[in-house]
C-alpha positions as CSV (number, residue, x, y, z in Angstrom):
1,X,80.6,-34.5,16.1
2,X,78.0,-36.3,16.9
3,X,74.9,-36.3,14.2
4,X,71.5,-35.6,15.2
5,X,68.0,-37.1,13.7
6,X,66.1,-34.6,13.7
7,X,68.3,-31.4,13.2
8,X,69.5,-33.4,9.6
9,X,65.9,-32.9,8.3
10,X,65.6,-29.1,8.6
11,X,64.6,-27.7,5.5
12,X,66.0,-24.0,4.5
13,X,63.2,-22.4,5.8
14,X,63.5,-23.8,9.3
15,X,66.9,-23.1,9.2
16,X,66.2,-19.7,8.6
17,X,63.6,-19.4,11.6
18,X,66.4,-21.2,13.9
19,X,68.8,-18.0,12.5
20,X,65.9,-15.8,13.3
21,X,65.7,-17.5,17.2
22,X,69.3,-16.9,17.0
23,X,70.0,-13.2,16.3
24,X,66.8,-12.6,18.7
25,X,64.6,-11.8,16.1
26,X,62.0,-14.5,17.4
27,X,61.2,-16.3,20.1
28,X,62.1,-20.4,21.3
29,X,58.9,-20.6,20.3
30,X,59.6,-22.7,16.7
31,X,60.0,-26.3,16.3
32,X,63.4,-25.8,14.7
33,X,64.8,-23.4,17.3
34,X,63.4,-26.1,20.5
35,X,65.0,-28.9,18.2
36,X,68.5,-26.4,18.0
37,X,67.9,-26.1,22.5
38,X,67.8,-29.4,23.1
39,X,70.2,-31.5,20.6
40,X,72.7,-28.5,19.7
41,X,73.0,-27.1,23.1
42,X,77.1,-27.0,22.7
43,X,77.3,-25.4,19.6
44,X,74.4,-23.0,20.4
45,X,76.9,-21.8,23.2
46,X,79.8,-21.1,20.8
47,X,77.8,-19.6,18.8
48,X,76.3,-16.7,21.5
49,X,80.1,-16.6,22.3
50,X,80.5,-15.2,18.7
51,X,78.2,-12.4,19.8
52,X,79.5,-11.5,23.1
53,X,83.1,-11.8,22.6
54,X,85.7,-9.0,23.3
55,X,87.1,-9.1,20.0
56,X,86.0,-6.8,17.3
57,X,82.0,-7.0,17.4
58,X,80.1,-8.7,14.8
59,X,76.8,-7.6,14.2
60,X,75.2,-10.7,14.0
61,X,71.7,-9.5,13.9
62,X,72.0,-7.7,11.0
63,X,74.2,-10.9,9.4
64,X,71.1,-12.8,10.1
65,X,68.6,-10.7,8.8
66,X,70.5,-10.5,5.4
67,X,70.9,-14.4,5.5
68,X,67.3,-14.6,6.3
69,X,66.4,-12.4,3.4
70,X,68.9,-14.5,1.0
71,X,67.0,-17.9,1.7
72,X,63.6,-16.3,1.4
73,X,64.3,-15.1,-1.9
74,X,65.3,-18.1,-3.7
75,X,63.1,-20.1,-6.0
76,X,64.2,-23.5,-6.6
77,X,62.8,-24.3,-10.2
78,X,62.8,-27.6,-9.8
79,X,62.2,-29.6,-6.8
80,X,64.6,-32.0,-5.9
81,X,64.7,-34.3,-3.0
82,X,66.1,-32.9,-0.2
83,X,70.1,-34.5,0.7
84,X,70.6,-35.2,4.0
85,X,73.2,-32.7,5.8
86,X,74.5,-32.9,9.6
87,X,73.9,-29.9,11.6
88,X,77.7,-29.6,11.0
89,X,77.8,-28.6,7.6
90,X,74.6,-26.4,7.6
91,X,75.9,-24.7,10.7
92,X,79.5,-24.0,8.8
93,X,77.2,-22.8,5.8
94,X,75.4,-20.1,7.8
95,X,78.4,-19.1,9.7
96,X,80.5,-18.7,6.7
97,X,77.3,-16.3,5.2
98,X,77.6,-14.4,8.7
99,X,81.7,-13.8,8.1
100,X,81.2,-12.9,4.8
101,X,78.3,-10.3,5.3
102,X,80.3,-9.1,8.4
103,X,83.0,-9.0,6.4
104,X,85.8,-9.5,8.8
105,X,87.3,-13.0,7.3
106,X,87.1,-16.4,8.6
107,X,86.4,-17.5,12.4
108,X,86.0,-20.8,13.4
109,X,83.4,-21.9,16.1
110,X,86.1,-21.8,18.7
111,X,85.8,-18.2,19.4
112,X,89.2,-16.9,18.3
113,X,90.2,-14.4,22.0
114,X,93.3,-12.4,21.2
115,X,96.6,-14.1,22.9
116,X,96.3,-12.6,26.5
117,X,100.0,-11.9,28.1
118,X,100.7,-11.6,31.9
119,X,103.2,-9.8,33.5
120,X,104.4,-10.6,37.1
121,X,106.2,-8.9,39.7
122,X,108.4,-10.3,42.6
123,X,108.5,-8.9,45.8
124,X,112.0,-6.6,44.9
125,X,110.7,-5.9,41.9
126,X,109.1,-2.4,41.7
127,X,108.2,0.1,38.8
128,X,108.2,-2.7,36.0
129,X,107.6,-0.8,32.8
130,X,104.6,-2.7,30.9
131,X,103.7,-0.7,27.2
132,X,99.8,-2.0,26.2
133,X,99.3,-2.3,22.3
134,X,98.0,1.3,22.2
135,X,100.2,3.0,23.7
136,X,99.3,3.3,27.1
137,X,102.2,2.3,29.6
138,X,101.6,0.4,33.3
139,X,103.7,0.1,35.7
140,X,104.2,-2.6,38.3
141,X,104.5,-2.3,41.9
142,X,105.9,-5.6,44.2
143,X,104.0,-8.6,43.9
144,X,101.6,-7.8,41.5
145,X,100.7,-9.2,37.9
146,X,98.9,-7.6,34.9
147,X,97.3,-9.3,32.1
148,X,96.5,-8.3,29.1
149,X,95.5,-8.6,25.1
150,X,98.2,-8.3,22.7
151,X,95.6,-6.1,20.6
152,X,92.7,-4.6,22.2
153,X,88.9,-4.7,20.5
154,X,87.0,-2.4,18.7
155,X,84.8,-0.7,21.8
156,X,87.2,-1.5,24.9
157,X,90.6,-1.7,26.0
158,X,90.6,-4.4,29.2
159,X,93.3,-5.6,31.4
160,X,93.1,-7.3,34.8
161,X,95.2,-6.0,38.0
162,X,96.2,-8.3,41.2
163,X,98.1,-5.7,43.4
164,X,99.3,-2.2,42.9
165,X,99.7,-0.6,39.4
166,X,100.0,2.4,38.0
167,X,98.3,3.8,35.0
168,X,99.5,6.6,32.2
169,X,96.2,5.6,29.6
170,X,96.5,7.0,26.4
171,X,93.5,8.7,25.7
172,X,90.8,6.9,23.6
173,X,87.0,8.7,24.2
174,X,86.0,5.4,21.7
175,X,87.5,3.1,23.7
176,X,86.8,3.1,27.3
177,X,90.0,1.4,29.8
178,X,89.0,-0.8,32.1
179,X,90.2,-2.5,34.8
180,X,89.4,-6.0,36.3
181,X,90.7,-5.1,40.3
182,X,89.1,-8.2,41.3
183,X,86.6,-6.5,44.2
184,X,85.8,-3.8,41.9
185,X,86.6,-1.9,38.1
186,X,87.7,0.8,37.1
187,X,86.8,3.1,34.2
188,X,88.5,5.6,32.4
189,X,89.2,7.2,28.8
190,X,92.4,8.9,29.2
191,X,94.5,9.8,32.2
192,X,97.0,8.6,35.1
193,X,95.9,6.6,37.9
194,X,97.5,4.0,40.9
195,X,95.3,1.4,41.3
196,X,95.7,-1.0,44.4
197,X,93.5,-3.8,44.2
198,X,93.8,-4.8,48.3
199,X,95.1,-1.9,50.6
200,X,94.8,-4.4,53.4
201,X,91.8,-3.4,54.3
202,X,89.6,-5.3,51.9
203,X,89.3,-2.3,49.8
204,X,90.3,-1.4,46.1
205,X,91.9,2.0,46.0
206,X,92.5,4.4,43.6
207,X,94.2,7.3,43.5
208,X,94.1,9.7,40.6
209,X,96.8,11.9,39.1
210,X,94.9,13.4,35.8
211,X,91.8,12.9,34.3
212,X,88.5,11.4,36.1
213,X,88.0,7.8,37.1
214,X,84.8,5.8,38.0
215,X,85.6,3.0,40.2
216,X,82.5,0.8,40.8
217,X,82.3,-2.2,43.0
218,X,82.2,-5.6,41.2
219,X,78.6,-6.1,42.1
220,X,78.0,-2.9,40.9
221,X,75.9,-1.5,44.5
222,X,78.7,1.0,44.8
223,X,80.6,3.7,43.1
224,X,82.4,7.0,43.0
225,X,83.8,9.3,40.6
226,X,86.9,10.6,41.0
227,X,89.0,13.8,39.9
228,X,92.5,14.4,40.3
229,X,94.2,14.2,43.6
230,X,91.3,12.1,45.2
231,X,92.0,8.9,46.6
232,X,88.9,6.3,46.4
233,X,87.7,3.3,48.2
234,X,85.0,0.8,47.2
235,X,84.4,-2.3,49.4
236,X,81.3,-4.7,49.8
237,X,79.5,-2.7,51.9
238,X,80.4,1.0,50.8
239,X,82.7,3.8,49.1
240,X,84.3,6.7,49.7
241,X,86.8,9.6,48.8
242,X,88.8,11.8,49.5
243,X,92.0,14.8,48.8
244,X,95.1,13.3,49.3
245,X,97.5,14.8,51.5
246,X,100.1,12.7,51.6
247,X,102.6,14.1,49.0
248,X,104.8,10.7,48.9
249,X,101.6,8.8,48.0
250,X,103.3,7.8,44.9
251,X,106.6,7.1,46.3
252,X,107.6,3.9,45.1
253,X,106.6,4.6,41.7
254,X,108.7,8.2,41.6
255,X,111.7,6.9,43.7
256,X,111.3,10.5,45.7
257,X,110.4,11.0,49.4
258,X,110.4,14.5,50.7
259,X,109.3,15.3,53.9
260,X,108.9,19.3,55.6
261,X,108.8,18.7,59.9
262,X,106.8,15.1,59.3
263,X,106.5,13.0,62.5
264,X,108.8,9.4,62.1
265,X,105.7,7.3,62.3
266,X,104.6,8.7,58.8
267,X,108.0,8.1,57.6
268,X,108.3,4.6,58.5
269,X,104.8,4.1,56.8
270,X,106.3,5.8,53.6
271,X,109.1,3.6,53.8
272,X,107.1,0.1,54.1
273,X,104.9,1.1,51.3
274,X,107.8,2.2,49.2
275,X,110.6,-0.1,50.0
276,X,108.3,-3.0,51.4
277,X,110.0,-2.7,54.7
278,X,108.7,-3.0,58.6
279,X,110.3,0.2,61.0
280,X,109.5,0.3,64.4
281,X,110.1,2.4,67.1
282,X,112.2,1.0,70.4
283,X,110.5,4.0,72.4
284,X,107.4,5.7,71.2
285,X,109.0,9.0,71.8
286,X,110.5,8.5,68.5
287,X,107.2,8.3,66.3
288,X,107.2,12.0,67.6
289,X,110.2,13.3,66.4
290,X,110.0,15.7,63.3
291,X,112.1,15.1,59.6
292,X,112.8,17.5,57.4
293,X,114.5,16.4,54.4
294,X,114.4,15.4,50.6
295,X,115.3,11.5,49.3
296,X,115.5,10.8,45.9
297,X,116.5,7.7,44.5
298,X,118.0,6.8,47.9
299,X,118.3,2.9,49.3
300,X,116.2,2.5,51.8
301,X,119.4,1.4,54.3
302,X,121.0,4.7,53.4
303,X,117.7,6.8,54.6
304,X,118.0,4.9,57.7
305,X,121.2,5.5,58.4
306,X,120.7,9.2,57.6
307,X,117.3,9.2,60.4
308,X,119.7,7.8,62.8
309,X,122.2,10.3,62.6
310,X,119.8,13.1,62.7
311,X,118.4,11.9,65.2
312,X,120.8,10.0,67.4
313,X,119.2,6.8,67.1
314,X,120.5,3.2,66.4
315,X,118.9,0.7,64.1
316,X,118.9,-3.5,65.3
317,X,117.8,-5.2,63.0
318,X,117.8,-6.3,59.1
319,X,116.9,-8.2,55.9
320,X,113.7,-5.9,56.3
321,X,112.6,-5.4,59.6
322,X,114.3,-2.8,61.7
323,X,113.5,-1.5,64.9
324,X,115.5,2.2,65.8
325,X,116.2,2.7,69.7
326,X,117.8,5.8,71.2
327,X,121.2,6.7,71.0
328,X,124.2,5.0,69.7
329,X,124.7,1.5,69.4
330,X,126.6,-0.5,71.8
């Protein structure tokens, strides 16, 4: 590290004031704290990171005060010339007071973060089971990844979402979850959510299943609460909410469909959100035709076949993309 003139010279005293600066006790308004601004500007930033990080909270402020206290009250008896000391060593002096004081062992200036973990979806991959250090369990929809702390901190439990997820959250009322969607966060203390982080129409939605959720945009302008069996939307320029009423919502995460005189078009929107598969009607007459029937745990090939028969319809088509005409095939 690189050793400074002027920082070498601080006395105890300024040193303390610099602490003071630190915990924002004062202001920049010292000699020692500008000298700390302008020749310590690197390890001034790992040293606010200490302060702000996710990890269990130090109280630094109250570490400082009691270090500030210490140095006041010695008296040297003699006074002996002052040996020079790099910013280092003082620096790993008051830090080692703040640890001890805190009393949560050693850190070094690199900000120890908990190991994160990500878990990633492919695009047949649905329902991935993911358990979170306390207990609460996530599971995955296609294409989507989760990341997480291998231990959570002491006031929060935080995890980031790209896609669709959904959420049984142990209850906590200490330790609020929270949920990086990207556009927007969501906010809850104990309950069972799906979170989609782009429905496709550059909106993060979230439907809830138990509990109450606040989902707030990332700039914070918007937000809306939600209780159970409201779905809700936050985008750039607004939010809203609303009772669900589709009752296969949660299809792909349940593995059941069930359907009581629903027109085909729904169906073959179930079926691409569930089974990530494109259905199309040869003649729009077929939208209009009514299903009544239960799947559960069914392929989606299989619940095709079964439409077609009902209905007397053909499928062309494959690997995903199908496209049902009337009547048999040729």
């Amino acid at each position: 590290m690189k050793k400074n003139k002027h920082t070498e010279q601080l006395n105890d005293r300024e040193w303390a004031d610099a602490a003071a600066w630190l915990s924002g006790e004062k202001s920049s308004g010292n000699e020692a704290a500008r000298l700390l601004i302008s020749e310590e500007e690197d390890i001034m930033k790992k040293w606010n990171d200490l302060r702000y990080t996710d990890n269990d909270i130090i109280d630094v402020d109250k570490a400082w005060e009691n270090l500030n206290g210490r140095i006041e009250a010695e008296k040297p008896v003699i006074a002996l010339p002052m040996q020079r000391r790099s910013f280092f060593q003082t620096f790993a002096r008051i830090a080692a007071m703040v640890i001890i004081v805190a009393g949560i062992g050693w850190l070094t200036f690199e900000v120890a973060a908990p190991e994160k973990m990500t878990i990633t979806s492919s695009d047949d991959e649905r329902n991935i089971e993911v358990l979170l250090a306390d207990g609460s369990k996530v599971y995955l929809n296609r294409d989507s990844r989760l990341t997480y702390p291998e231990a959570f901190g002491r006031n929060s439990r935080k995890v980031s979402l790209e896609g669709e997820a959904f959420f049984d959250i142990a209850p906590d009322a200490s330790k609020p979850f929270i949920i990086d969607a990207g556009k927007a966060t969501v906010r809850v203390l104990g309950t069972s959510f799906n979170v989609m982080t782009d429905n496709g129409h550059n909106e993060v939605e979230v439907y809830v299943s138990t509990g109450k959720v606040l989902l707030t945009s990332a700039d914070g302008a918007q937000s809306v609460t939600l209780d159970p069996e409201y779905v809700g939307k936050v985008s750039p320029v607004g939010s809203s909410q609303a009772r669900n009423t589709n009752v296969n919502y949660l299809s792909w995460h349940t593995d059941m469909l069930v359907y009581d005189g629903e027109r085909l078009e729904v169906v073959f929107e179930d079926l691409r959100r569930t089974f990530n598969i494109s259905i199309t009607a040869g003649d729009q007459a077929i939208n209009d035709y009514r299903l009544t029937s239960p799947f559960e745990r069914q392929p989606h090939d299989t619940i095709i076949k079964l439409i077609c028969t009902t209905f007397n319809l053909h499928s062309v088509g494959g690997e995903g993309t199908y496209t049902l005409y009337p009547g048999q095939a040729q």
